[in-house]
Structures are given as structure tokens and as C-alpha cells.
N, C-alpha and C positions, 0 to 999 in steps of 0.2 A: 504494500500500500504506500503511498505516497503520504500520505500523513504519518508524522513518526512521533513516538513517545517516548520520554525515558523518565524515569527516576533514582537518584543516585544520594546513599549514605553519604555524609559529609567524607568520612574515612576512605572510600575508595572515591571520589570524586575527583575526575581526571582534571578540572577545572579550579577545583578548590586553591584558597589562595591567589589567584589570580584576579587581575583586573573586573573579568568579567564576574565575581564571586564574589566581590567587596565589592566592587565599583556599584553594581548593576543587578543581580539577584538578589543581593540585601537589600538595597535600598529601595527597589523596585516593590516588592515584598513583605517590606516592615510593617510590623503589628498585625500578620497576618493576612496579607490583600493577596487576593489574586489577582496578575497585573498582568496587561499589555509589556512588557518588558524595553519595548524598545519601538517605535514606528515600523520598520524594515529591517532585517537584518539579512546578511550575507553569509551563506559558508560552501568553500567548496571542496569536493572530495575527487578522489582521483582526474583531475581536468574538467570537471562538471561544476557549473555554478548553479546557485539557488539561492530567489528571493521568498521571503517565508518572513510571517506576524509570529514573533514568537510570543507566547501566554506561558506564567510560570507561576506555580502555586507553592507555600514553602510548607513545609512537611515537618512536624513536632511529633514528641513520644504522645499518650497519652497521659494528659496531667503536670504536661508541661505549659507554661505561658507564654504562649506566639507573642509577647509585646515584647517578649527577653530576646534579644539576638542571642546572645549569649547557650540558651538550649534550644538553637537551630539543629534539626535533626538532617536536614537535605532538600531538594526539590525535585518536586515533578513538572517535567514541561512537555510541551506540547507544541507544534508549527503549523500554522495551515499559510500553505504554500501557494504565493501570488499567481500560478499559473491555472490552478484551481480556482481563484476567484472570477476571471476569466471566463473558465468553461460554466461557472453559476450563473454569469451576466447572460452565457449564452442562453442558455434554458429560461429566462425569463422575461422576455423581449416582448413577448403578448402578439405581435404582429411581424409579418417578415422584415420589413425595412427599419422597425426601430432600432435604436443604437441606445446600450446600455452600458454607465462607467462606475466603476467605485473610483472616488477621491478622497484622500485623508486631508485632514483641516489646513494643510499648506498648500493642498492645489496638485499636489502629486499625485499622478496615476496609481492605483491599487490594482485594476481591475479594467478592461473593454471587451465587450462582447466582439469586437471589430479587430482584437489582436493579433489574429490570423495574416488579414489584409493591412493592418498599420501598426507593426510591435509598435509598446512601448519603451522597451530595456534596453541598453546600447551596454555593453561590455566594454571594460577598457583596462587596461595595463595602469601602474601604479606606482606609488612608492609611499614608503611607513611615513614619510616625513612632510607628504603634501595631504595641507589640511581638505576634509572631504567635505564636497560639492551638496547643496541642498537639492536633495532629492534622489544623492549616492548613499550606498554601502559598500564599506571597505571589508575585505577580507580578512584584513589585518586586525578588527576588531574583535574578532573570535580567533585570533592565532591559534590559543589551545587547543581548536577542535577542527581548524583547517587543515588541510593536507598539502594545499599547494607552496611552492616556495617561494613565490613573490606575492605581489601585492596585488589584488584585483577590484577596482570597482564598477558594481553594477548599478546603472542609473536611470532613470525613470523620468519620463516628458510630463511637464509642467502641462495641468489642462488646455492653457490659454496657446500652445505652440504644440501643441497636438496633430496630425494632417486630418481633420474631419470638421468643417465648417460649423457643423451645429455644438458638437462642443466647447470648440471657442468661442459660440457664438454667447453659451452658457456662462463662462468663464466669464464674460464681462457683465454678463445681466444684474440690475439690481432688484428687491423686493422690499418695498420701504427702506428701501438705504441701507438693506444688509445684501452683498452679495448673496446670488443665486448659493456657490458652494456650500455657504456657511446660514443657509436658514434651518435655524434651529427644529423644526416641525418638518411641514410639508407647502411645495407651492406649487402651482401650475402654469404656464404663460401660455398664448397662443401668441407668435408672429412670426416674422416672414425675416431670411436671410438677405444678403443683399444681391441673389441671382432671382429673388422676388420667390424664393418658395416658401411654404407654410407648413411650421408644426408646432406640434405640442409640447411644449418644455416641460419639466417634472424634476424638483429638489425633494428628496427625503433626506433628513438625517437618522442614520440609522445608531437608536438605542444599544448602548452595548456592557455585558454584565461584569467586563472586567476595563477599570479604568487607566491609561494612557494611549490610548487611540480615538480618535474622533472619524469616521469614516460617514462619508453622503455620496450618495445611490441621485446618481442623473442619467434620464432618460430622454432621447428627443424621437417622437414620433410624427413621420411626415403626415401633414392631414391628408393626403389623398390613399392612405392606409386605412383611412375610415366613411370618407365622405366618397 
């Protein structure tokens, strides 16, 4: 399966100690939360890259106090992998021509049902010492669990420089003065691109049960898919 889980004793924990283990799963974690751990991250294993939301929950004895770092017992984690959000946008289009995106709260691609015919991820060469690009993941940030030898970043197209018209079109839209991306609920627009065509816009924010990720679900359905 392509979703992978692990959970790992402090004691054999091949990460323990390390940046990723203090930096990032403690604090990520503290007082007991199940957390978003990070927006995007990166890991690659023998010449293969993957982008994946990793969620991690920390793991206490019984009758221990999750407020204590201190009787940290380990974590379980879990990745649902950006190439799989994709195929979910695909399944839910509702009509042939609609185009459906996940974007997290900066505007960054998560997810296009249109991935196929316009990636969004551009791979690229690297190094430890150049600071990463908003909307990258370094390789280098999971060294512990990476396999490759150098440095890899995988980055992801900003909604608004995307190749699909009505996206960008989204990307600028406002709704009472909050951007389309960032409406908190839901909103719908009807209007016309500037080749004079007409669709139906559609912001969801989508509710989510573990906190550091904000992700909204846009959809643009052309109106002659229904009239």
C-alpha cells in the first residue's frame, strides 16, 4: 500500500535524538496533540522521491502524563501521500470538465485532478546550505531516514502560476475582501474568464481533526456542463 505507518519505542528509534525528534515531533506533539507535523515533507528512498502530509501522534505508557515530555514513550505516524490527493480530486469532479484542486493556506498546490495533463512538482538538485524555497521540500530535512546522498528539492506551483486559466482565475478572486483560497466556510461565484467563458467557482475550507495544516478544496465548473 502506498500509505505507510510506523510506530517506534523511543529506545530503538532510528531518529531519536535528532533534529527531526526534538526539533519537530516534540514540539509538534506537546501535551499530547495529534499534529499535522509539518505542511509537506520530502523523503527519498533508493532514487525515488515523495511528497506526503505527514500526521504524528505521541505514544505514553498507561498512567503516564502526555503534558510530561519527559515520559515520552514514542510515536506513531502516518503519511498520506500528495499523489493520492490527486487521484481523490479525481473521483470527485461531479461532471467531466470540472477541475478540482487542494491548496494549503499559502496558495501551494496539494492536490489537481488535472495532474496528469499539468504536474504540479518540479524536482530539483540541491544543497544543505541553500535556504528552501516557499513551496519546496528539502531532502535534507529528514536526513535520518533519507537514502539519497545529496540534497533534493521537490516543489510545488503556486495556485496563481499554475497552467489552467480558471485556477488563476480563482487565485485572485475576492469574497468580501477575503481571498477566494482563504474563505473560511464555503463560497460560490458565477463569471466569465477573459476568452469570455463561464463557470462556476466553488471555495471550501476543509475542516481538519489534526491541527497544522489548513487545506481548501477549489473547484471550477464550466457552465455549459450544466446548462
Amino acid at each position: 500500500a502506498s500509505h505507510w505507518a510506523w510506530s517506534v519505542p523511543l529506545s530503538l528509534s532510528k531518529v531519536r535524538e535528532t533534529a527531526l525528534w526534538s526539533g519537530t515531533m516534540i514540539t509538534a506533539t506537546a501535551g499530547g496533540t495529534v499534529s499535522v507535523i509539518a505542511p509537506v515533507s520530502l523523503v527519498n528512498f533508493a532514487g525515488k522521491s515523495s511528497l506526503y502530509v505527514p500526521i504524528a501522534a505521541p505514544l505514553y505508557r498507561l498512567g503516564d502524563d502526555p503534558r510530561n515530555a519527559s515520559q515520552l514513550f514514542g510515536f506513531a505516524a502516518s503519511g498520506l501521500y500528495i499523489d493520492e490527493i490527486s487521484g481523490f480530486l479525481r473521483d470527485i469532479r461531479g461532471t467531466p470538465n470540472t477541475a478540482a484542486f487542494a491548496v494549503e493556506g499559502t496558495g501551494y498546490l496539494l492536490g489537481s485532478s488535472i495532474a496528469d495533463q499539468h504536474p504540479f512538482q518540479v524536482e530539483r538538485q540541491a544543497t544543505a546550505s541553500q535556504p528552501v524555497l516557499g513551496g519546496c521540500a528539502s531532502s535534507a530535512a529528514l536526513d535520518a531516514v533519507n537514502t539519497n546522498a545529496g540534497v533534493i528539492w521537490v516543489c510545488r506551483t503556486h495556485a496563481r502560476d499554475y497552467p489552467h486559466a480558471p485556477l488563476r482565475a480563482m487565485a485572485e478572486m475576492d469574497v468580501d475582501g477575503v481571498n477566494f483560497m482563504r474563505v473560511p466556510d464555503r463560497a460560490v461565484k458565477h463569471a466569465s474568464l477573459v476568452d469570455g467563458a463561464y463557470f462556476y467557482f466553488a471555495t471550501v475550507g476543509l475542516p481538519l481533526r489534526a491541527p497544522g495544516l489548513k487545506v481548501q478544496l477549489l473547484l471550477a465548473m464550466p457552465e455549459e456542463d450544466v446548462i
